[in-house]
Every structure is written in C-alpha cells, then in structure tokens.
Biopython code that builds the backbone (N, CA, C, O; Angstrom):
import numpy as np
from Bio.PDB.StructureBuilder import StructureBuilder

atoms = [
    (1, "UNK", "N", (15.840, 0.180, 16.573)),
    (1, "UNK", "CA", (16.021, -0.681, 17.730)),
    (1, "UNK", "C", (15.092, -0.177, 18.823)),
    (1, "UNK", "O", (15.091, 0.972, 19.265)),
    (2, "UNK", "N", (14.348, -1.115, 19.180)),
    (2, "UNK", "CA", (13.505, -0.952, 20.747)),
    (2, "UNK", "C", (14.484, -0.627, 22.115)),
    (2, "UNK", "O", (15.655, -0.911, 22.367)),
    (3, "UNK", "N", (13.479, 0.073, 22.836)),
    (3, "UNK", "CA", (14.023, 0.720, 24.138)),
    (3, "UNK", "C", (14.844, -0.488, 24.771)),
    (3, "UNK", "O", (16.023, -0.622, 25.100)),
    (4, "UNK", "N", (13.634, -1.375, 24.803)),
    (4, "UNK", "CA", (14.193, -2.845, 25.420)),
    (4, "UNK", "C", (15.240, -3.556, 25.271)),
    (4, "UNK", "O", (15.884, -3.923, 26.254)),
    (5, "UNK", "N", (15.568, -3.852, 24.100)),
    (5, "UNK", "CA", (16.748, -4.147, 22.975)),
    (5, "UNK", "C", (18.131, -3.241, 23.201)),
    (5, "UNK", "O", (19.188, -3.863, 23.300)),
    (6, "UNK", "N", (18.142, -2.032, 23.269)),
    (6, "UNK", "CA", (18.852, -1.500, 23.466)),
    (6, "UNK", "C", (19.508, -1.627, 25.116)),
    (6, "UNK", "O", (20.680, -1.348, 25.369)),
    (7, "UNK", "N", (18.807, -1.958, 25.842)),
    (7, "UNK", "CA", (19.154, -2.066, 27.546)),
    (7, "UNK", "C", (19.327, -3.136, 27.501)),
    (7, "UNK", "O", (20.348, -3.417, 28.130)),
    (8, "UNK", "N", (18.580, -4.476, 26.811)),
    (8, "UNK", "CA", (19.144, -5.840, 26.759)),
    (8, "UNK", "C", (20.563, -5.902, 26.291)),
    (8, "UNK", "O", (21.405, -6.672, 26.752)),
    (9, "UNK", "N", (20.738, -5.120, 25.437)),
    (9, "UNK", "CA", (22.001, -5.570, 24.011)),
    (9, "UNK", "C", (21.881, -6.726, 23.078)),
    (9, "UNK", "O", (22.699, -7.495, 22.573)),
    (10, "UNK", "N", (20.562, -6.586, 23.019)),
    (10, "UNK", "CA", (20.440, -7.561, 22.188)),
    (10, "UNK", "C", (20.354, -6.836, 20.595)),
    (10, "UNK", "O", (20.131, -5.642, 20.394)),
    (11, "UNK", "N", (20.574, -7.801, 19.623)),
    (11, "UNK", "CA", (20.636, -6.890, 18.344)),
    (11, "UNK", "C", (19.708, -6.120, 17.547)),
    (11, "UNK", "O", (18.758, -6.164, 18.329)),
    (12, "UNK", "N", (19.491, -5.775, 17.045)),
    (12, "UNK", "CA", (18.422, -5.065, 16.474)),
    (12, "UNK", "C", (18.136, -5.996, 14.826)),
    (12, "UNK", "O", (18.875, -6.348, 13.906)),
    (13, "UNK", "N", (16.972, -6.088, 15.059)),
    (13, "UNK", "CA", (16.471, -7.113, 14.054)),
    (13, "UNK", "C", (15.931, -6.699, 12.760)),
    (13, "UNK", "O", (14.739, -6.497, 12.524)),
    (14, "UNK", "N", (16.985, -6.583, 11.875)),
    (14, "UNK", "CA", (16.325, -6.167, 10.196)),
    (14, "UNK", "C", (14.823, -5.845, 10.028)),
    (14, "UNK", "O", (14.106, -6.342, 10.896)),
    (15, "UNK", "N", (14.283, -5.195, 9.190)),
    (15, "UNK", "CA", (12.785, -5.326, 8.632)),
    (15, "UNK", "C", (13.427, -5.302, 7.459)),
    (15, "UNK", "O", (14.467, -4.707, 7.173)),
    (16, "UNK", "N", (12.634, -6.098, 6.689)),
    (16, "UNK", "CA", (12.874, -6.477, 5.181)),
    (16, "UNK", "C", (10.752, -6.257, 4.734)),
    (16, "UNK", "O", (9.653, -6.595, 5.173)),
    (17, "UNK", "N", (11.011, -5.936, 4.271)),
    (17, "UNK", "CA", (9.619, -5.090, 3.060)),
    (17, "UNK", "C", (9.835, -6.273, 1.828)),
    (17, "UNK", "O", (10.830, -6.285, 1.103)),
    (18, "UNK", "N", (8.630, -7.334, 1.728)),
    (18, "UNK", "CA", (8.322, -7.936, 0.154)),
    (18, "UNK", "C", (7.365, -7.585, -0.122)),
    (18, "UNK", "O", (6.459, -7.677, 0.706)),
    (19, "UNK", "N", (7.048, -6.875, -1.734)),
    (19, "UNK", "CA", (6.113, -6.447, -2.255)),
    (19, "UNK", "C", (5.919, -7.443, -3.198)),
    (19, "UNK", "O", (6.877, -7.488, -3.969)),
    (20, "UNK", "N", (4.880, -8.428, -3.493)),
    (20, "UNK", "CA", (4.942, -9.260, -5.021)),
    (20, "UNK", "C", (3.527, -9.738, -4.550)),
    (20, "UNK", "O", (3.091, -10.142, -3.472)),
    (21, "UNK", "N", (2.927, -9.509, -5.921)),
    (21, "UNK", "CA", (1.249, -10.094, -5.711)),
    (21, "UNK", "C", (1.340, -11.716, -5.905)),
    (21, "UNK", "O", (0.365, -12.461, -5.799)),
    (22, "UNK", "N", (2.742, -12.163, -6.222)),
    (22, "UNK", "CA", (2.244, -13.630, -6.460)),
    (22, "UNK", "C", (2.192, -14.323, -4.644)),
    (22, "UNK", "O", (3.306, -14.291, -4.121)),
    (23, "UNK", "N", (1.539, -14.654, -4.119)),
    (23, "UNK", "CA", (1.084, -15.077, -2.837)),
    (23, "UNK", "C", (1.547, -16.175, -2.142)),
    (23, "UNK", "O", (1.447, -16.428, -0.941)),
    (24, "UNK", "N", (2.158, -16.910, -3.193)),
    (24, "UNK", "CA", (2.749, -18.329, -3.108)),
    (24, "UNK", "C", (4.572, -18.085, -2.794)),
    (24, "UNK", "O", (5.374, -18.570, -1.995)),
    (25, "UNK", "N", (4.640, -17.150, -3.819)),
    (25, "UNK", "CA", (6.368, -16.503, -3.855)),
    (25, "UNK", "C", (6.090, -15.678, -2.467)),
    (25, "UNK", "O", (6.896, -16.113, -1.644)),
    (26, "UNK", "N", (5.252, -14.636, -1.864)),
    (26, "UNK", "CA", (5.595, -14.011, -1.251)),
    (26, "UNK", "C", (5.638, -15.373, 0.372)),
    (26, "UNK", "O", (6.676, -15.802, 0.876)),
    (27, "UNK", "N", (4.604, -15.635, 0.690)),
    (27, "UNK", "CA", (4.671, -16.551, 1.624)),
    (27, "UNK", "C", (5.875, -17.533, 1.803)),
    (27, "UNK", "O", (6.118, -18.015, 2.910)),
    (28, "UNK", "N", (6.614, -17.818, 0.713)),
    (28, "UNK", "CA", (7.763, -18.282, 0.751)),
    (28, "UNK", "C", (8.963, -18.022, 0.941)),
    (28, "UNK", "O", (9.909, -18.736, 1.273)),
    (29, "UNK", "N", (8.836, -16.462, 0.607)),
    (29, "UNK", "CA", (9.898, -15.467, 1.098)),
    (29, "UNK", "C", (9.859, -15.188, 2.317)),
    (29, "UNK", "O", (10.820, -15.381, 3.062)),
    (30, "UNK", "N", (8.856, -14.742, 2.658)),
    (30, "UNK", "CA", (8.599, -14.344, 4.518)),
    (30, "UNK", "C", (8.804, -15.603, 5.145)),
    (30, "UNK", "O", (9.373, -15.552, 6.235)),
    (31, "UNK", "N", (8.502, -16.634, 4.747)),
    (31, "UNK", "CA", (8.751, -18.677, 6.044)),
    (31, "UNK", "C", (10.366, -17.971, 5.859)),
    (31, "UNK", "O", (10.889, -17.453, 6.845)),
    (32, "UNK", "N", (10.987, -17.996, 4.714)),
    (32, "UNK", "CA", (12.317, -18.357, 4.205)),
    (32, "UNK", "C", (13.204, -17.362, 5.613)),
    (32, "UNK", "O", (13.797, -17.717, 6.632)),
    (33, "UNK", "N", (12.846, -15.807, 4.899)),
    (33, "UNK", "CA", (13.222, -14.673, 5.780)),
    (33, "UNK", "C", (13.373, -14.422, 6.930)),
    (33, "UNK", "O", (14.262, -13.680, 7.348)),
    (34, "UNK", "N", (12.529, -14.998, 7.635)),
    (34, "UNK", "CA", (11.761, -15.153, 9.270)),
    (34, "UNK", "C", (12.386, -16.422, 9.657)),
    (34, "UNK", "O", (12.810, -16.396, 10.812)),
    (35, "UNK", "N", (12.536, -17.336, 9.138)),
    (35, "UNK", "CA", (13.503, -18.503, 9.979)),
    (35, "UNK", "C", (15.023, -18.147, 9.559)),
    (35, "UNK", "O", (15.624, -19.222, 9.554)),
    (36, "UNK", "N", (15.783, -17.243, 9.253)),
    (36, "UNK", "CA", (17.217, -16.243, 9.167)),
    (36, "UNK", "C", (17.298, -15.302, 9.971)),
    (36, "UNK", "O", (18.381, -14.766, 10.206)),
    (37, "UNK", "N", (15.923, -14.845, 10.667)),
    (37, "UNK", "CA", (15.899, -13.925, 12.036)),
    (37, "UNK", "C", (15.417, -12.264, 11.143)),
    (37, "UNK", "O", (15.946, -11.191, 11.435)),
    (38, "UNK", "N", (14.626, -12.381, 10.355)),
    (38, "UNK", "CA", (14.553, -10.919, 9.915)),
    (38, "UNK", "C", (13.284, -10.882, 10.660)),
    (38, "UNK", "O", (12.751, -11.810, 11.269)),
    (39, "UNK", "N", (12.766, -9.320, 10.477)),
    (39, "UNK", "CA", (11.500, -8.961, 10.639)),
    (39, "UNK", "C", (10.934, -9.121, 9.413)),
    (39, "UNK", "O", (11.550, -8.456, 8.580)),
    (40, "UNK", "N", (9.898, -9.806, 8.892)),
    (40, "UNK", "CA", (9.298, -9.451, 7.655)),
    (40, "UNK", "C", (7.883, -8.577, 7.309)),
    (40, "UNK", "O", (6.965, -9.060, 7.972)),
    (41, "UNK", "N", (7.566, -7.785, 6.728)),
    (41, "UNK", "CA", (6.353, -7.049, 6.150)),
    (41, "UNK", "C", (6.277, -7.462, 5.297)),
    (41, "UNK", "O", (7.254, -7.525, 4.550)),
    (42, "UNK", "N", (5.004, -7.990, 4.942)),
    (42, "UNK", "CA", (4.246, -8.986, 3.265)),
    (42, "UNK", "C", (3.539, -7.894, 2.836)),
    (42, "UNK", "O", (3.022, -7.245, 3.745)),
    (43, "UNK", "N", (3.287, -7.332, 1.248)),
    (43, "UNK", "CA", (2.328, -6.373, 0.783)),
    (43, "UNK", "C", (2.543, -6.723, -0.778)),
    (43, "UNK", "O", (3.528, -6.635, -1.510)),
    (44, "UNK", "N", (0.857, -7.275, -1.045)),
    (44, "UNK", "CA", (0.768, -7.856, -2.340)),
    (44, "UNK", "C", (0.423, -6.829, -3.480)),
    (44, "UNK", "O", (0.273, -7.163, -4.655)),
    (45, "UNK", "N", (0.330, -5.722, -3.074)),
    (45, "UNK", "CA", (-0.314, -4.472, -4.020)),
    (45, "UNK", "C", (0.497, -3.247, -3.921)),
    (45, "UNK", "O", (0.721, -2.759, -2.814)),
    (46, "UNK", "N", (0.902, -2.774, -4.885)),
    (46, "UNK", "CA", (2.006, -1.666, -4.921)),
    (46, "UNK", "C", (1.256, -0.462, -4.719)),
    (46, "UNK", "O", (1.973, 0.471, -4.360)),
    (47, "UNK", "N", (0.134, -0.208, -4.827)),
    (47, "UNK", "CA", (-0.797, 1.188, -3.856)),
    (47, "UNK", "C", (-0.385, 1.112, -2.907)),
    (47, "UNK", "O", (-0.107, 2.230, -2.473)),
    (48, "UNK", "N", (-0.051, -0.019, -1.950)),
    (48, "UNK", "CA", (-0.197, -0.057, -0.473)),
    (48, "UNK", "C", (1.203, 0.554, -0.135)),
    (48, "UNK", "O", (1.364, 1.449, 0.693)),
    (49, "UNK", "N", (2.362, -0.127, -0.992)),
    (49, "UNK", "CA", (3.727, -0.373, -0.668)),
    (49, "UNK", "C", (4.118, 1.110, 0.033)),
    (49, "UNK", "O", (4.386, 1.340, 1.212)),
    (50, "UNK", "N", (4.069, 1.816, -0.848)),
    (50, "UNK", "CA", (4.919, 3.096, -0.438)),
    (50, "UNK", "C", (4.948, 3.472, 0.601)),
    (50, "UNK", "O", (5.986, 3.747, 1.202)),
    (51, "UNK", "N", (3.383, 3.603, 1.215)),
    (51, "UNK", "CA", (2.759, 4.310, 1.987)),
    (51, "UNK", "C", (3.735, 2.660, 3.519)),
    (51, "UNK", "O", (4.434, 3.009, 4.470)),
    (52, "UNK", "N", (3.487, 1.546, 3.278)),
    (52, "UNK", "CA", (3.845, 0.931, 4.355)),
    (52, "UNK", "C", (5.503, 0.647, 4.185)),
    (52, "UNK", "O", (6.126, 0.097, 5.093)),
    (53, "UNK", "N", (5.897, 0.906, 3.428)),
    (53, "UNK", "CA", (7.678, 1.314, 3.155)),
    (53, "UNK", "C", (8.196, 2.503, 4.300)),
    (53, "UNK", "O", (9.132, 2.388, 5.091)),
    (54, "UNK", "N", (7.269, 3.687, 4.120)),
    (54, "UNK", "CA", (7.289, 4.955, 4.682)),
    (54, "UNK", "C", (7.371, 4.608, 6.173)),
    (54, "UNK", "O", (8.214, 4.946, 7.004)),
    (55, "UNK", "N", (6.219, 3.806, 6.302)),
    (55, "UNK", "CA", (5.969, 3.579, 7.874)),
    (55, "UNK", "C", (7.047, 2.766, 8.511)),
    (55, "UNK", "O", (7.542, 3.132, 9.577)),
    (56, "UNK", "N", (7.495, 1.493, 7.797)),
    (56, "UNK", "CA", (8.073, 0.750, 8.489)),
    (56, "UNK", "C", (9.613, 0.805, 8.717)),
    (56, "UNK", "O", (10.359, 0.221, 9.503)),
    (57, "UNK", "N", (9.775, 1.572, 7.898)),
    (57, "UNK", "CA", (11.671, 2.087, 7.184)),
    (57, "UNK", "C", (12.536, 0.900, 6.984)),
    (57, "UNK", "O", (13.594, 0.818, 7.609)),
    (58, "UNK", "N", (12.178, 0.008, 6.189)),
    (58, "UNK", "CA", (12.880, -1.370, 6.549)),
    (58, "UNK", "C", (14.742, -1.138, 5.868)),
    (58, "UNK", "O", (15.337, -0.273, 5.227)),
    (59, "UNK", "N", (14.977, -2.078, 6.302)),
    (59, "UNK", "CA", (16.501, -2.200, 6.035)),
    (59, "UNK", "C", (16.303, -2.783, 4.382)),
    (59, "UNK", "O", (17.195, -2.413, 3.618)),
    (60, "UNK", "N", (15.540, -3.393, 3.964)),
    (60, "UNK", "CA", (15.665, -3.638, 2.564)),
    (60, "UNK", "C", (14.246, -4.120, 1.847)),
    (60, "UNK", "O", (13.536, -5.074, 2.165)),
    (61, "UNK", "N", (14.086, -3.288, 0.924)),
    (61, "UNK", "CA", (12.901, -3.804, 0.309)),
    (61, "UNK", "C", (12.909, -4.766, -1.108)),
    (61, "UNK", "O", (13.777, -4.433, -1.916)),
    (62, "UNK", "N", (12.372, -5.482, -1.352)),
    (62, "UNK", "CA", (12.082, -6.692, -2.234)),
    (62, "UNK", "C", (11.232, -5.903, -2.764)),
    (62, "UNK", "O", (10.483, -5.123, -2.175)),
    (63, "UNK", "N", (11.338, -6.106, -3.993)),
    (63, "UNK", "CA", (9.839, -5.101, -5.008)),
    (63, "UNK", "C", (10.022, -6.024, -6.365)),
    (63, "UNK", "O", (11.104, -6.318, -6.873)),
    (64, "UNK", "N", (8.834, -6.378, -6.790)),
    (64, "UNK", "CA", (8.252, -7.382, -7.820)),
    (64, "UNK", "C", (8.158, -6.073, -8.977)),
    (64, "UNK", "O", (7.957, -4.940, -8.541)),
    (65, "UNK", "N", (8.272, -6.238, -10.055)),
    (65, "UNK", "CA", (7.744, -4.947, -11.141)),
    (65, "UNK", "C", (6.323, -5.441, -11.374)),
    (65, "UNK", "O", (5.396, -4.746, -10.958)),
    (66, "UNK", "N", (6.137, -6.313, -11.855)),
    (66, "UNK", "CA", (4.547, -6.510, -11.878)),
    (66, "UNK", "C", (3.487, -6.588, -10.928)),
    (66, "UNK", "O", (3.547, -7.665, -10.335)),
    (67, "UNK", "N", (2.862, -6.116, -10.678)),
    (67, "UNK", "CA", (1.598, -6.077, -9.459)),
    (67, "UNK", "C", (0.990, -4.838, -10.302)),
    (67, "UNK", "O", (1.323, -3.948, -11.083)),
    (68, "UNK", "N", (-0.346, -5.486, -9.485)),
    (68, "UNK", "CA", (-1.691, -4.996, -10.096)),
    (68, "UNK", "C", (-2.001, -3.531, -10.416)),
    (68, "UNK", "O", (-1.309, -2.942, -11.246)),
    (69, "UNK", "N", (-2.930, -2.970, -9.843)),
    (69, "UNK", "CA", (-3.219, -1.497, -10.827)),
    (69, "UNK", "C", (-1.814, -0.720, -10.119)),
    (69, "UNK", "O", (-2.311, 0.405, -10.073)),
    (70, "UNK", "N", (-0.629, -0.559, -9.626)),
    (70, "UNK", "CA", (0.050, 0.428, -9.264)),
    (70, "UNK", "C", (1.434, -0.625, -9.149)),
    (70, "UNK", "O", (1.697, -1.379, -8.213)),
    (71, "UNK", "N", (2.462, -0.344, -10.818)),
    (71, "UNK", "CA", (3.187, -1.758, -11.268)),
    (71, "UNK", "C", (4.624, -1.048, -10.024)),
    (71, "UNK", "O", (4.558, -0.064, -9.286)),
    (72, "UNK", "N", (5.455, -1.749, -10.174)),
    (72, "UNK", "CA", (6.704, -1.458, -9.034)),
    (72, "UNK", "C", (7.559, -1.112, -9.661)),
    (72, "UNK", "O", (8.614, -1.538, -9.191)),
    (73, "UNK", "N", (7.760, -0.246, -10.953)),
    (73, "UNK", "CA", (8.396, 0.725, -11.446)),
    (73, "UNK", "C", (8.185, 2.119, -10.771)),
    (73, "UNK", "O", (9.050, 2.986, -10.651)),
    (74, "UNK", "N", (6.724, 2.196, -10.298)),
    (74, "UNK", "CA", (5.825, 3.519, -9.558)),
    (74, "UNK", "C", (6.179, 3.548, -8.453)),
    (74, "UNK", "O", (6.340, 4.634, -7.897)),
    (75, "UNK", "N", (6.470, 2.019, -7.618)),
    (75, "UNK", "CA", (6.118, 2.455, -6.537)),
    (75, "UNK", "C", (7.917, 2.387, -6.329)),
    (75, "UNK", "O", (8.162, 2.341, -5.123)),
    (76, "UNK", "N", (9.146, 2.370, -7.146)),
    (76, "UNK", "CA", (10.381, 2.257, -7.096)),
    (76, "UNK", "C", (10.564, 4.120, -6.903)),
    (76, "UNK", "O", (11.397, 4.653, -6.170)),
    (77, "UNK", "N", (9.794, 4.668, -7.560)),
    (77, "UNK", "CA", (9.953, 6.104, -8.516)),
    (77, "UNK", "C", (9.681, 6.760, -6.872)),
    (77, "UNK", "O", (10.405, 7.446, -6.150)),
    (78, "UNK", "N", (8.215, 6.164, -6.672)),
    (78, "UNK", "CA", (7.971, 6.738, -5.536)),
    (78, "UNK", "C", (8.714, 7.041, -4.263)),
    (78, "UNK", "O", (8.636, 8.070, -3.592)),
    (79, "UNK", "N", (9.384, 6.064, -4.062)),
    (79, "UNK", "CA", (10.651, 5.843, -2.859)),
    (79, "UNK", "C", (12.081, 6.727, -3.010)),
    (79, "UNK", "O", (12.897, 7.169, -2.201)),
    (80, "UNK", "N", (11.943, 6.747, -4.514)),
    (80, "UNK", "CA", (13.597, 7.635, -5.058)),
    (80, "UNK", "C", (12.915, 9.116, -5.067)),
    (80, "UNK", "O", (13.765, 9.938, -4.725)),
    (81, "UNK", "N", (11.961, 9.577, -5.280)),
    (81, "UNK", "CA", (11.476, 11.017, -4.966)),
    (81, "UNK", "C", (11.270, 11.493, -3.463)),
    (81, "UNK", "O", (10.897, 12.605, -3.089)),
    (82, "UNK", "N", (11.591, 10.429, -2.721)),
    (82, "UNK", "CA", (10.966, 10.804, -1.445)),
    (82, "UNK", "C", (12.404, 10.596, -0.303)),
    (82, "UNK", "O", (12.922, 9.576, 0.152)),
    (83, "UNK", "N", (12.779, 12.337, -0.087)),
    (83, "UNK", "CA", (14.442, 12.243, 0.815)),
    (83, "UNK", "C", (14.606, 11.192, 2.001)),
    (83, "UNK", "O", (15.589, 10.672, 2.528)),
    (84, "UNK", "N", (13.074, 11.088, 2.223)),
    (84, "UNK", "CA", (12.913, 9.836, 3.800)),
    (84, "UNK", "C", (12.978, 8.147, 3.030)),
    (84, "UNK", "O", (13.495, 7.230, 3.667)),
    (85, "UNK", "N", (12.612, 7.999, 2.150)),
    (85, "UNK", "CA", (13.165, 6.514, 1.452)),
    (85, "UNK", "C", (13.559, 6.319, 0.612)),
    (85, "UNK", "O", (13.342, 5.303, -0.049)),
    (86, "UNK", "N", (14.630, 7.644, 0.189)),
    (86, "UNK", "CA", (15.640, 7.270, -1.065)),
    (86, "UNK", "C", (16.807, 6.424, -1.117)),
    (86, "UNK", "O", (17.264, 5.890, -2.128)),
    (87, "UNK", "N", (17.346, 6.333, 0.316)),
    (87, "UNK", "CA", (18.585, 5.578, 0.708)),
    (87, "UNK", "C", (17.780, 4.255, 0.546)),
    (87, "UNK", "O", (18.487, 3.345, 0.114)),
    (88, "UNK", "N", (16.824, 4.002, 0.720)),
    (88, "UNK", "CA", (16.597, 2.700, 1.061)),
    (88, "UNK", "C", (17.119, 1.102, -0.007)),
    (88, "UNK", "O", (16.688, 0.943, -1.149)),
    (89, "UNK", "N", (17.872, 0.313, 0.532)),
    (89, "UNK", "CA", (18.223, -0.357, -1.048)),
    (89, "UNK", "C", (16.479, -1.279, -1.077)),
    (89, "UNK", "O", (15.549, -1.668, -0.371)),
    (90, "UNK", "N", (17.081, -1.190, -2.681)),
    (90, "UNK", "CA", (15.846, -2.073, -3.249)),
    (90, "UNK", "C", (16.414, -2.995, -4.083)),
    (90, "UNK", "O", (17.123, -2.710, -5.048)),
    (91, "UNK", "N", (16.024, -4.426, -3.622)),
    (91, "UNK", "CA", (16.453, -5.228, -4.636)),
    (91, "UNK", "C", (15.026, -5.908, -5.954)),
    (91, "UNK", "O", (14.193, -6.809, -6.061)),
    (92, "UNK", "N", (15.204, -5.513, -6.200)),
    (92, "UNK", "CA", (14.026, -5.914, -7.480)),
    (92, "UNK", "C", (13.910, -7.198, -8.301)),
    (92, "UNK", "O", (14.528, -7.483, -9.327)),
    (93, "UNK", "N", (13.045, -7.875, -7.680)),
    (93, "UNK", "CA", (12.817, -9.739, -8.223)),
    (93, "UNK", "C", (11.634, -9.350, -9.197)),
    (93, "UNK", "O", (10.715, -8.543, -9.059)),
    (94, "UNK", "N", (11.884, -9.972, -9.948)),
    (94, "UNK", "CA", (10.453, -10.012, -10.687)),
    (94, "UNK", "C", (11.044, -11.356, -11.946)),
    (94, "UNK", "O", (12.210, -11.656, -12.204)),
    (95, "UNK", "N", (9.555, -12.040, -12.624)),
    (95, "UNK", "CA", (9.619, -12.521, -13.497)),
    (95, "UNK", "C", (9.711, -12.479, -14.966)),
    (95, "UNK", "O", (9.592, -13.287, -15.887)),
    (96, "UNK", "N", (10.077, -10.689, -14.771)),
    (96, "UNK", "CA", (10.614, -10.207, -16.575)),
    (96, "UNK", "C", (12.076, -10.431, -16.433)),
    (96, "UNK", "O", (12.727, -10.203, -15.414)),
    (97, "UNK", "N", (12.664, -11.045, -17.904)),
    (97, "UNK", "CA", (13.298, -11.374, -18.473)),
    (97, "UNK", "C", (14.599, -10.225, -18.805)),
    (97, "UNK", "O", (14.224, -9.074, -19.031)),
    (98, "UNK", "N", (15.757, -10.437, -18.834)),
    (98, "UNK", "CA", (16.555, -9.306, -19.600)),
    (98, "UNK", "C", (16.536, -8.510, -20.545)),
    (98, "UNK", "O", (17.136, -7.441, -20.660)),
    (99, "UNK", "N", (15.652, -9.162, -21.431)),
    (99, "UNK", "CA", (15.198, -8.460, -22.306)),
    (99, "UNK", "C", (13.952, -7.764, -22.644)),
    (99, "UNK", "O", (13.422, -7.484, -23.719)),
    (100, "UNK", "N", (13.622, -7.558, -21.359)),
    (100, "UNK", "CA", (12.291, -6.656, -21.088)),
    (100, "UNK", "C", (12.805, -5.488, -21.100)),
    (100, "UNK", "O", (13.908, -5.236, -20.615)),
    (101, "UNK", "N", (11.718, -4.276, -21.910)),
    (101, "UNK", "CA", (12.502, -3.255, -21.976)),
    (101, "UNK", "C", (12.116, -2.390, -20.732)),
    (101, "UNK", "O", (12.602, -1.261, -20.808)),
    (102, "UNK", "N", (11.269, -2.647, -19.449)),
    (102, "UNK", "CA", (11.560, -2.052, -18.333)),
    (102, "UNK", "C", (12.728, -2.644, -17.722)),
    (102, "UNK", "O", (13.252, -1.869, -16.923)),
    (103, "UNK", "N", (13.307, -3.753, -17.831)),
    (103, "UNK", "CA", (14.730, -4.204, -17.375)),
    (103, "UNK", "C", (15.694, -3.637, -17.693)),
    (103, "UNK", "O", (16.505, -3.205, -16.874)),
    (104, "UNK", "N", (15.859, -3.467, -19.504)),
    (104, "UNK", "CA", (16.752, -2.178, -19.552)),
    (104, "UNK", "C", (16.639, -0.940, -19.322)),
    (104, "UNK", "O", (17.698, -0.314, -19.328)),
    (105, "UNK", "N", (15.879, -0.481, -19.158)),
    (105, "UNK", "CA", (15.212, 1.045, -18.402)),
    (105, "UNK", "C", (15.750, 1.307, -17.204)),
    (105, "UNK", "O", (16.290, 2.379, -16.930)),
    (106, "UNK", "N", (15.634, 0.349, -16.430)),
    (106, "UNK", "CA", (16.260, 0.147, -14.823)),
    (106, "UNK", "C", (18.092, -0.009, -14.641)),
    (106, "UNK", "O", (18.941, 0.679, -14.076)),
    (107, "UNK", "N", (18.126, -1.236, -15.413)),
    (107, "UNK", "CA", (19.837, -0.886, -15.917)),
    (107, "UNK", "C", (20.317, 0.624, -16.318)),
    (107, "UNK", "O", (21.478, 0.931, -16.050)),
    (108, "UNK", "N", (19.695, 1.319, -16.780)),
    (108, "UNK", "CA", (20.049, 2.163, -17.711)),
    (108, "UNK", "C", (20.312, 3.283, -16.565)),
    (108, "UNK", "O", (21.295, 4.022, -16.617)),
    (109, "UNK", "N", (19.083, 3.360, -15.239)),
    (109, "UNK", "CA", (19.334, 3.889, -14.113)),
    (109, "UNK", "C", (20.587, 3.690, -13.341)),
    (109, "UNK", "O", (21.225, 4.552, -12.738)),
    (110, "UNK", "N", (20.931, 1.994, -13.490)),
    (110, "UNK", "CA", (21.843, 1.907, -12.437)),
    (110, "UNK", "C", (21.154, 0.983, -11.290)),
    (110, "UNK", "O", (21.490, 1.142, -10.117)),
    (111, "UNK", "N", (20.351, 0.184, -11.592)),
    (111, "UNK", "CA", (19.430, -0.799, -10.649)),
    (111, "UNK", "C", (20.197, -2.898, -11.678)),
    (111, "UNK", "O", (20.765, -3.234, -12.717)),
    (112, "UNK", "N", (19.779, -3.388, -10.749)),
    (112, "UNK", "CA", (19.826, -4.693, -11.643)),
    (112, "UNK", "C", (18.683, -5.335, -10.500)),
    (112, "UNK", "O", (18.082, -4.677, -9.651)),
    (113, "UNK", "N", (18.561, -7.009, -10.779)),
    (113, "UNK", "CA", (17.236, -7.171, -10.557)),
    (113, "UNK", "C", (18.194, -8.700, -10.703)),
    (113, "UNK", "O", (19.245, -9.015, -11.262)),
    (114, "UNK", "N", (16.885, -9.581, -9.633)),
    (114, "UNK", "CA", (16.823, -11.159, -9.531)),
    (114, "UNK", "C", (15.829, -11.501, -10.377)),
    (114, "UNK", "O", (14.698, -11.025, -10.287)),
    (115, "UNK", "N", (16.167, -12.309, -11.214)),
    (115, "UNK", "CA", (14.902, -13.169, -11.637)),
    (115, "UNK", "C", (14.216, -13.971, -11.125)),
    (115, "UNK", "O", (14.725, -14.847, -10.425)),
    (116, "UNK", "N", (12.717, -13.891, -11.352)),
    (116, "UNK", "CA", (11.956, -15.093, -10.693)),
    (116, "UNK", "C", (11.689, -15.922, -11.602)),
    (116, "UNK", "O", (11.435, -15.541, -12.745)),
    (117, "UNK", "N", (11.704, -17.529, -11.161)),
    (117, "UNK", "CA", (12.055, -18.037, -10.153)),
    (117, "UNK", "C", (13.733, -17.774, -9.218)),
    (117, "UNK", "O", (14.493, -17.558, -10.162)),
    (118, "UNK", "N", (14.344, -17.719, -8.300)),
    (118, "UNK", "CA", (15.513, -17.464, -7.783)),
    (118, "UNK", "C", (15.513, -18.881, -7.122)),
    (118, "UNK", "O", (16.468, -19.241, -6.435)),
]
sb = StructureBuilder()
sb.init_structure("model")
sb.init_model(0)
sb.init_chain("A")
sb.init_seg("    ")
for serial, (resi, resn, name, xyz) in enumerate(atoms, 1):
    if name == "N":
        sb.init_residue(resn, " ", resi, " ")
    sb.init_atom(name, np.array(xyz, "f"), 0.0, 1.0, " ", f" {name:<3s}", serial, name[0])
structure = sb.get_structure()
C-alpha cells in the first residue's frame, strides 16, 4: 500500500502477475483483471518472470507452463526456492491437458492448474 493510500484509506489494490506467451490470452486477462480493480503486470517470457515477480511481489501470480526458451515449471521452481516468493500463490493456466505428465508432476507436488481455454 502507498503512503497516499494509506492517509486516504483507501484500499490497497492487488497486483496480480500473468505470465503466458500467448498475447491474445494474456491481453485478455489484463482488459478482464483491470476492469475488477486489480493492478495487472503482463510478461510473455518466463526468463523475465522471476526476476519481475521478485520486483513486484504481487498478490497472485498466473503462470502458463509453456513459454518459450525458460518453460513455467522453471520459473514455478524458481519462486518455491526463493524464501522472498515462496508464499506467493500461483495459480497455473496452461493449455496441457490432465494427462500431461508435467500435470501429474505438479499434482504430485500438491499444485492443480486451470485449463486453457477457461
């Protein structure tokens, strides 16, 4: 919460983190997100994620498993090794199937996941 915010009383406004290279899904999530009153951060490449996860500390991150050279199994791993964004929940959309065997991998952790389309 901002200095301002806090002397206003006004509420303090979510950041929500979507990571998904599909551009069409992500832009649709952030219109969707942002007219419900969140803050949104868009990041189509899971190199980037961690590092702007770290920065932004959002209240919830969206993470796609597929994206390009650095997939969101890595950049999931990355966040659970790290004591500053391990709490963080992650809800995990992606367009693999239940019977993907990184889906059961993740179950097997103790994660479940939205399918895309939602």
């Amino acid at each position: 919460m901002t200095e301002a915010q806090a002397q206003s009383g006004a509420p303090e406004v979510a950041t929500i983190v979507i990571v998904d290279d599909d551009r069409d899904l992500l832009d649709t999530l952030q219109a969707t997100l942002q007219e419900e009153g969140y803050h949104v951060v868009a990041c189509s490449q899971g190199k980037d994620a961690s590092q702007l996860i770290r920065q932004t500390r959002p209240r919830l991150v969206m993470l796609d498993l597929r994206l390009g050279e650095v997939p969101g199994s890595e950049v999931l791993r990355s966040l659970r090794q790290d004591p500053e964004t391990a709490r963080i929940p992650v809800l995990i959309c992606s367009g693999l199937r239940d019977q993907d065997p990184a889906v059961e991998e993740l179950r097997e952790q103790g994660y479940d996941f939205i399918e895309n389309p939602f």
